[in-house]
Jmol script that loads the backbone (N, CA, C; Angstrom):
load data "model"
ATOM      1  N   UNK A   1       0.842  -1.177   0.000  1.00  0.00           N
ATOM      2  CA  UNK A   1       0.000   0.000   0.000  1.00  0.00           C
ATOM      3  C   UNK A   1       0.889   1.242   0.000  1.00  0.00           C
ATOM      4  N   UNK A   2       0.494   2.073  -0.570  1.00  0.00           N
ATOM      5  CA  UNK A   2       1.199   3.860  -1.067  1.00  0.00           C
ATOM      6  C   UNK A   2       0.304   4.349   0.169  1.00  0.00           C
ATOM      7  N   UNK A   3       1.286   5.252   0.730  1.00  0.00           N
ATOM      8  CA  UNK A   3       0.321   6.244   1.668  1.00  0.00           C
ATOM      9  C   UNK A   3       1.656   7.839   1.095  1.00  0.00           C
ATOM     10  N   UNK A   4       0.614   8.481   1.456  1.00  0.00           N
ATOM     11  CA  UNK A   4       1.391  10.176   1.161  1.00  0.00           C
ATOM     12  C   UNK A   4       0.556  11.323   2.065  1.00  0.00           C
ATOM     13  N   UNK A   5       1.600  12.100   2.112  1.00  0.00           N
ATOM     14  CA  UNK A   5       0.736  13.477   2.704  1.00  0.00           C
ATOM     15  C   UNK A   5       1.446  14.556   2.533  1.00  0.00           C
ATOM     16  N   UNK A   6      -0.020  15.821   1.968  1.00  0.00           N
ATOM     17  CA  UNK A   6       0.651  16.923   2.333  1.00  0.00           C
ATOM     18  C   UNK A   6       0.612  18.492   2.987  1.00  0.00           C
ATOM     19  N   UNK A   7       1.423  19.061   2.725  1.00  0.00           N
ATOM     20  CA  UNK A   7       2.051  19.366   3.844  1.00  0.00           C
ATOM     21  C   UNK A   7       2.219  20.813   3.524  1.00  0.00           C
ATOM     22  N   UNK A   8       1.311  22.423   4.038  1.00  0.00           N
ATOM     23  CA  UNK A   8       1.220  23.562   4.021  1.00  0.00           C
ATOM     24  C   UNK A   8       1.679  24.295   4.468  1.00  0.00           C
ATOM     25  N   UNK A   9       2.824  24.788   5.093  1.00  0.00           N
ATOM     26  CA  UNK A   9       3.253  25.544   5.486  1.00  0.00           C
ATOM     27  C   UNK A   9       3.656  27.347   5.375  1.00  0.00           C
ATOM     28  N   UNK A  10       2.822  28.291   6.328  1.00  0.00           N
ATOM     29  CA  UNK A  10       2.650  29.360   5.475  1.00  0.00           C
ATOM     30  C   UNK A  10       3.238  29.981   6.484  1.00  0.00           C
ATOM     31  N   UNK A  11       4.531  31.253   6.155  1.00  0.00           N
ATOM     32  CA  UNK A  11       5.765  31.529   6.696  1.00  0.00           C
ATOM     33  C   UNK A  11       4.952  33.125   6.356  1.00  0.00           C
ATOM     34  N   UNK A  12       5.699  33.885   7.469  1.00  0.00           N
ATOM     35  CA  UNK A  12       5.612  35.568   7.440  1.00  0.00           C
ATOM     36  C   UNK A  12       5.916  35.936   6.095  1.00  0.00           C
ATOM     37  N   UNK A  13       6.997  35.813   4.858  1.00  0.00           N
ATOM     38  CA  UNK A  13       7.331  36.541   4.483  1.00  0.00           C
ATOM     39  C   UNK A  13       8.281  35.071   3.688  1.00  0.00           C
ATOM     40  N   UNK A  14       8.349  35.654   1.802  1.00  0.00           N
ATOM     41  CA  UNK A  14       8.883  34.588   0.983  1.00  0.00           C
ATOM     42  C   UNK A  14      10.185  34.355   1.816  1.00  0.00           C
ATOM     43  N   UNK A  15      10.922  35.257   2.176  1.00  0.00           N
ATOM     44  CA  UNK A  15      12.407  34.599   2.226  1.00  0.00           C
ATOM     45  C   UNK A  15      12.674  33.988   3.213  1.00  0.00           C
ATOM     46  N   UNK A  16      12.141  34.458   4.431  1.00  0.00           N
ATOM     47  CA  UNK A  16      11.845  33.264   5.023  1.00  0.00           C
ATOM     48  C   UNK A  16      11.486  31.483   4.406  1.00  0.00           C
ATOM     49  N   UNK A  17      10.530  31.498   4.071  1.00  0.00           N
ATOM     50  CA  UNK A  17       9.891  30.356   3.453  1.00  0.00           C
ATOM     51  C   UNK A  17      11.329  29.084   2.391  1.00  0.00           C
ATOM     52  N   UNK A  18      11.996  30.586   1.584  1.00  0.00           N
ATOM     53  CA  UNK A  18      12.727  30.042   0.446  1.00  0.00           C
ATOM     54  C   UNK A  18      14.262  29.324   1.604  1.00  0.00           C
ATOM     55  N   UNK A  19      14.535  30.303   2.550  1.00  0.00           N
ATOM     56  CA  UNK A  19      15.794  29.721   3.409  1.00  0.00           C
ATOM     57  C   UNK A  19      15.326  28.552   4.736  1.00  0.00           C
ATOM     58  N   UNK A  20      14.199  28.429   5.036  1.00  0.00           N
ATOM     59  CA  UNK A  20      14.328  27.337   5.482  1.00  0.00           C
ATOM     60  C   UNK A  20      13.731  25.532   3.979  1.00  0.00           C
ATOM     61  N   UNK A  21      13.441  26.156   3.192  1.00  0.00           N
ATOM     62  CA  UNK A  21      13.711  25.058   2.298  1.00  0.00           C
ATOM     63  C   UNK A  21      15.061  24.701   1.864  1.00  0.00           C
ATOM     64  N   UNK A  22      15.954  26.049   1.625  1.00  0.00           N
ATOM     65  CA  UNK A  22      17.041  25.590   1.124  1.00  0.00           C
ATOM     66  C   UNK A  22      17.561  24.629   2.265  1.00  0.00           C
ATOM     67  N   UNK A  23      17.148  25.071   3.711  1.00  0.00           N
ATOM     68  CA  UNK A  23      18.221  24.175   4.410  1.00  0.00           C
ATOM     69  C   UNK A  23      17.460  22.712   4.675  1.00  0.00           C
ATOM     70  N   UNK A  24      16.444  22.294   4.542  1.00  0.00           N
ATOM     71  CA  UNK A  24      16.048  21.416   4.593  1.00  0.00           C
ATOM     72  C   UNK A  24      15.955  20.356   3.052  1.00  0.00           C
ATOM     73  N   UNK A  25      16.100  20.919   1.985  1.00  0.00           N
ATOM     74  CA  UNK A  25      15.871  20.200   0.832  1.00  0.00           C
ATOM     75  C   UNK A  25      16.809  19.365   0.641  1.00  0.00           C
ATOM     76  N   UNK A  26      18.160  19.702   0.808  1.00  0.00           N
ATOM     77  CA  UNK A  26      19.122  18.150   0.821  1.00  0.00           C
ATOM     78  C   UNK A  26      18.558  16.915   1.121  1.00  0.00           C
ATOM     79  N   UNK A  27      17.271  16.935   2.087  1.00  0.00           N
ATOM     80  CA  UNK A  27      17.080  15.652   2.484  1.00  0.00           C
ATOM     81  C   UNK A  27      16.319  15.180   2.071  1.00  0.00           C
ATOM     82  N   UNK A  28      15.667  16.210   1.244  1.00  0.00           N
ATOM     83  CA  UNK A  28      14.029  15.557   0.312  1.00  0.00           C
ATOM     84  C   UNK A  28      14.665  14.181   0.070  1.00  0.00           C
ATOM     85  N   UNK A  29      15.505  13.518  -0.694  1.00  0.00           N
ATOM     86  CA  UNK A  29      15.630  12.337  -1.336  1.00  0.00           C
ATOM     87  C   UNK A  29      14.491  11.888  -2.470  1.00  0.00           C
ATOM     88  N   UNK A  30      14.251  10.882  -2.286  1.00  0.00           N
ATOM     89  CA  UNK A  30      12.856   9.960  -3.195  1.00  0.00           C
ATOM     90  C   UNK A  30      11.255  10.533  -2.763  1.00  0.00           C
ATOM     91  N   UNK A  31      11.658  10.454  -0.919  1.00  0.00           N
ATOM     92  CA  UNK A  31      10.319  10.674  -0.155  1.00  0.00           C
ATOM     93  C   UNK A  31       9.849  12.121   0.115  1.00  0.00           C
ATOM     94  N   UNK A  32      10.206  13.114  -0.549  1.00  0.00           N
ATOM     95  CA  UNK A  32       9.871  14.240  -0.493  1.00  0.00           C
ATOM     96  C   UNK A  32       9.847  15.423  -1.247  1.00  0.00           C
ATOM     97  N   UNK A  33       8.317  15.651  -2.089  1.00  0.00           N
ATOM     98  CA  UNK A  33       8.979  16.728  -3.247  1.00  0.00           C
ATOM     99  C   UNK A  33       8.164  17.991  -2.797  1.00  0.00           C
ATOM    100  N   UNK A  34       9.460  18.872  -2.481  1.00  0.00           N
ATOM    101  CA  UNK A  34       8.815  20.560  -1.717  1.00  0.00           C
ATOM    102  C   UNK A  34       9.055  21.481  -2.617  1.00  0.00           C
ATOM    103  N   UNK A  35       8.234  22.946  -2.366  1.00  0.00           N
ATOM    104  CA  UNK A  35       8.408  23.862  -2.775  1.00  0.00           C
ATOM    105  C   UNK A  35       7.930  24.783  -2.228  1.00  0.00           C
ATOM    106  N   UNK A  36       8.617  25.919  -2.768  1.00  0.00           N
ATOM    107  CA  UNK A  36       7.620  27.498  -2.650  1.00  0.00           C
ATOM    108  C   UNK A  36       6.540  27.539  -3.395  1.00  0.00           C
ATOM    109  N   UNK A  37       5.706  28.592  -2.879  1.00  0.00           N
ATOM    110  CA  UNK A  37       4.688  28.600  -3.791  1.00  0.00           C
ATOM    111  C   UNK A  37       4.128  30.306  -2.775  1.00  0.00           C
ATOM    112  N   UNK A  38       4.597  31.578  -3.109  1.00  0.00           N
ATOM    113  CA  UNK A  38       4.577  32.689  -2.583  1.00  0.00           C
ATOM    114  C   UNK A  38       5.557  32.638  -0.837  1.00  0.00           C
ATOM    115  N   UNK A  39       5.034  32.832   0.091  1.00  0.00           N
ATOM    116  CA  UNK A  39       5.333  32.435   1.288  1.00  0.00           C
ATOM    117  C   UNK A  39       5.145  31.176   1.734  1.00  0.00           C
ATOM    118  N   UNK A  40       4.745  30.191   1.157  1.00  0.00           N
ATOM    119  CA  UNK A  40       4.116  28.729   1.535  1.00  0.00           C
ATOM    120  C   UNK A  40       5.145  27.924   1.055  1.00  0.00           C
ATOM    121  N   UNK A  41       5.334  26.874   1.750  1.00  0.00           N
ATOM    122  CA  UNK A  41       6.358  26.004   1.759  1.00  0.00           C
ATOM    123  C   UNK A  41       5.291  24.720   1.627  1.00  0.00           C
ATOM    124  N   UNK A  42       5.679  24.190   0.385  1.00  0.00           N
ATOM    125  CA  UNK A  42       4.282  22.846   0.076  1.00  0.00           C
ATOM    126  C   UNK A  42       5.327  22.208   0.231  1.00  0.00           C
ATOM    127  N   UNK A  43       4.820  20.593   0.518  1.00  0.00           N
ATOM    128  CA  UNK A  43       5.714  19.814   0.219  1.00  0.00           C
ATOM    129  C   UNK A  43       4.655  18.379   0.142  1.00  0.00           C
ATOM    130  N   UNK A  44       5.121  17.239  -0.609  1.00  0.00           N
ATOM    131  CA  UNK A  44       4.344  16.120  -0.348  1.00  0.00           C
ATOM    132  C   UNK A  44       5.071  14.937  -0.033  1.00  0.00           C
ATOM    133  N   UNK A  45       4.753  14.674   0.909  1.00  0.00           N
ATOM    134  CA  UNK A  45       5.806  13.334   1.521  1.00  0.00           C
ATOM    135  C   UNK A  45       4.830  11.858   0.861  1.00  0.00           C
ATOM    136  N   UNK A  46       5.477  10.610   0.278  1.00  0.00           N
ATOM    137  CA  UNK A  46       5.030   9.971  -0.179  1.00  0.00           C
ATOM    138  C   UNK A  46       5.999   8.752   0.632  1.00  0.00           C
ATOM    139  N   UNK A  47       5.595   7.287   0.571  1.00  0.00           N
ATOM    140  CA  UNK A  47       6.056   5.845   1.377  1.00  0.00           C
ATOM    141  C   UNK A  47       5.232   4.987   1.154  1.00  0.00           C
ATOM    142  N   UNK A  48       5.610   3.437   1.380  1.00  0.00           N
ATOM    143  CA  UNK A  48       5.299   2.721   1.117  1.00  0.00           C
ATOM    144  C   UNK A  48       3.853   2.161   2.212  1.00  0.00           C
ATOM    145  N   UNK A  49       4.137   2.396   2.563  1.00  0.00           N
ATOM    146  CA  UNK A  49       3.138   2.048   4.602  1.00  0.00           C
ATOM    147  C   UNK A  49       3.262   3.067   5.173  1.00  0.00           C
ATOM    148  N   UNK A  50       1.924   3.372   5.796  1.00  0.00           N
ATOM    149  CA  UNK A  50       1.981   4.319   6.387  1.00  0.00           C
ATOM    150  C   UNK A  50       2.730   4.251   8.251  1.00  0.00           C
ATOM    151  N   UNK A  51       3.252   3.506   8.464  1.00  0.00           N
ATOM    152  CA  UNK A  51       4.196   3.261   9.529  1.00  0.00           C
ATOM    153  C   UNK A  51       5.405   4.159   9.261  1.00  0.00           C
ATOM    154  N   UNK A  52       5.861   3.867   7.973  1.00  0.00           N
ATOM    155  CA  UNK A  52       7.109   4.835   7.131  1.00  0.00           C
ATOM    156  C   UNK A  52       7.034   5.992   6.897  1.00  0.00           C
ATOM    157  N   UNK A  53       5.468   6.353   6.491  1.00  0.00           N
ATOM    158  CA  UNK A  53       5.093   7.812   6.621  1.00  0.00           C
ATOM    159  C   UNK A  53       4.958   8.598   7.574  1.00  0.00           C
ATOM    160  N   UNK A  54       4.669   8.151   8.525  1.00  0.00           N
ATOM    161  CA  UNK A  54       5.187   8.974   9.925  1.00  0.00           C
ATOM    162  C   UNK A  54       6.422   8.959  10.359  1.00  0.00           C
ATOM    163  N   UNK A  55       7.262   7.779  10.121  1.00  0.00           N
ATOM    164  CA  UNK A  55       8.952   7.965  10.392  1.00  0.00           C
ATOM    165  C   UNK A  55       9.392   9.131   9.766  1.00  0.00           C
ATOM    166  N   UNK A  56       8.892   9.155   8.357  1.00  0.00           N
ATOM    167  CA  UNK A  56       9.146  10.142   7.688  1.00  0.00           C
ATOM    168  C   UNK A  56       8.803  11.811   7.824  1.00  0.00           C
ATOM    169  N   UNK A  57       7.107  11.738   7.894  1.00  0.00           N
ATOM    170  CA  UNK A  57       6.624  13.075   8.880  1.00  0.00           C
ATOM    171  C   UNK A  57       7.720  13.499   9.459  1.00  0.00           C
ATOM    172  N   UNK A  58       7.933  12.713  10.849  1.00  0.00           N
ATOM    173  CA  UNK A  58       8.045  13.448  12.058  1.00  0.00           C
ATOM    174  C   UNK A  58       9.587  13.857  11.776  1.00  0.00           C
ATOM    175  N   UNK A  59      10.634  13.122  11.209  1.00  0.00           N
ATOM    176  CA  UNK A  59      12.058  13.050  10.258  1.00  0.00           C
ATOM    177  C   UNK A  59      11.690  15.114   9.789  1.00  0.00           C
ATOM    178  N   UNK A  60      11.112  14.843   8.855  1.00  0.00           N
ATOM    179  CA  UNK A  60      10.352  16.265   8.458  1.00  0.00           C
ATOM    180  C   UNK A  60      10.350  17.558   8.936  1.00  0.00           C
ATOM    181  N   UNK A  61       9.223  16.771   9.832  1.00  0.00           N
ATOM    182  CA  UNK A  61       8.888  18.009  10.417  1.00  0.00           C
ATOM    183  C   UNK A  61       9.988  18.475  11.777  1.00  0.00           C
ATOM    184  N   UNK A  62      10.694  17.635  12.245  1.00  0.00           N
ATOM    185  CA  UNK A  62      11.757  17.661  13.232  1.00  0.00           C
ATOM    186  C   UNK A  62      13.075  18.729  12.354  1.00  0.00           C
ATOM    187  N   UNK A  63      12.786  18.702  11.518  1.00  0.00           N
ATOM    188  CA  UNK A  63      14.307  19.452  10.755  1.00  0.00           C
ATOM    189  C   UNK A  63      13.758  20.791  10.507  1.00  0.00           C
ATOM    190  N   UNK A  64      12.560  20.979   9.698  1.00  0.00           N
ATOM    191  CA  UNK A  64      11.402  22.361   9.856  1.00  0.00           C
ATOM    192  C   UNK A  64      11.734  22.906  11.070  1.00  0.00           C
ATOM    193  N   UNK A  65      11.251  22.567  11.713  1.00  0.00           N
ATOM    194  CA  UNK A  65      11.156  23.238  13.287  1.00  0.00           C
ATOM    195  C   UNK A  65      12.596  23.862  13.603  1.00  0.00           C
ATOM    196  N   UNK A  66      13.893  23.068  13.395  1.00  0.00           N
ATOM    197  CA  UNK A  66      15.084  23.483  13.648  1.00  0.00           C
ATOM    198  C   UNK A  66      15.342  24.546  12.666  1.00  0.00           C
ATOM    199  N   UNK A  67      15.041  24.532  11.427  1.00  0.00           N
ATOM    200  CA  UNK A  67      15.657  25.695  10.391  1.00  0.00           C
ATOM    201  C   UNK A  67      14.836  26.891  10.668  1.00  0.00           C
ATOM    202  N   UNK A  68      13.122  26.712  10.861  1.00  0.00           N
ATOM    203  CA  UNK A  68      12.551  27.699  11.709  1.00  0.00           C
ATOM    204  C   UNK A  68      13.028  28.533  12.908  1.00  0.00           C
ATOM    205  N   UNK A  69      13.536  28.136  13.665  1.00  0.00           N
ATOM    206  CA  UNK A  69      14.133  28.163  15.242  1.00  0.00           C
ATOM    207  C   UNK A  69      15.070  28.879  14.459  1.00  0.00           C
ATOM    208  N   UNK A  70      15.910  28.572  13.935  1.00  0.00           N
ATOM    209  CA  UNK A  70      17.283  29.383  13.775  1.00  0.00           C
ATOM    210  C   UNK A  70      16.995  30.415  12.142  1.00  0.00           C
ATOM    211  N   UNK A  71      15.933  30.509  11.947  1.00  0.00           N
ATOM    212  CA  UNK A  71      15.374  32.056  10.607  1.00  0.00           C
ATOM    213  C   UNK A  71      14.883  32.593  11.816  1.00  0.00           C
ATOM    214  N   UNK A  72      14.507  32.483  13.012  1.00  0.00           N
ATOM    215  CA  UNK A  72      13.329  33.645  13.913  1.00  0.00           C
ATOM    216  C   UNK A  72      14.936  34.140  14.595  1.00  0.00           C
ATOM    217  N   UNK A  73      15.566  33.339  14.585  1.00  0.00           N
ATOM    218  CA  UNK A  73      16.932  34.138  15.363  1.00  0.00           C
ATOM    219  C   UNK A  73      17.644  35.387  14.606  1.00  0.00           C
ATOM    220  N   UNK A  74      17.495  35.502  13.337  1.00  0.00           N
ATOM    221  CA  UNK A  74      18.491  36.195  12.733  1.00  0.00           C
ATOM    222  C   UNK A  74      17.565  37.555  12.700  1.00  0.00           C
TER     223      UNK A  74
END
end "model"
wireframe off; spacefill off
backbone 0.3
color backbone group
């Protein structure tokens, strides 16, 4: 079974949005295709089982949160 999800993220202001993708997109790999789209950071995470799709989520969203954390610092 395919499971996927996605994933809206809407940031103050584009450059914001564009620098925490840059620092997170290295890891897209296979399971993750993101983008801008104005201030919004889309992305769609896709896996085989959805057991993997939450490894993956939370993988995700755990690195978001850190590149966030350190754009509100500067």
């Amino acid at each position: 079974m395919d499971a996927s999800c996605e994933i809206k993220i809407d940031f103050d202001d584009v450059e914001k949005a564009r620098t925490v993708l840059k620092s997170i997109k290295v890891d897209d790999f296979d399971f993750v295709k993101s983008q801008i789209n104005n201030n919004i950071l889309e992305a769609v995470v896709k896996s085989k089982s959805i057991s993997s799709l939450i490894h993956t989520l939370d993988d995700y969203l755990a690195c978001i949160s850190v590149a966030m954390k350190i754009v509100d610092k500067n």
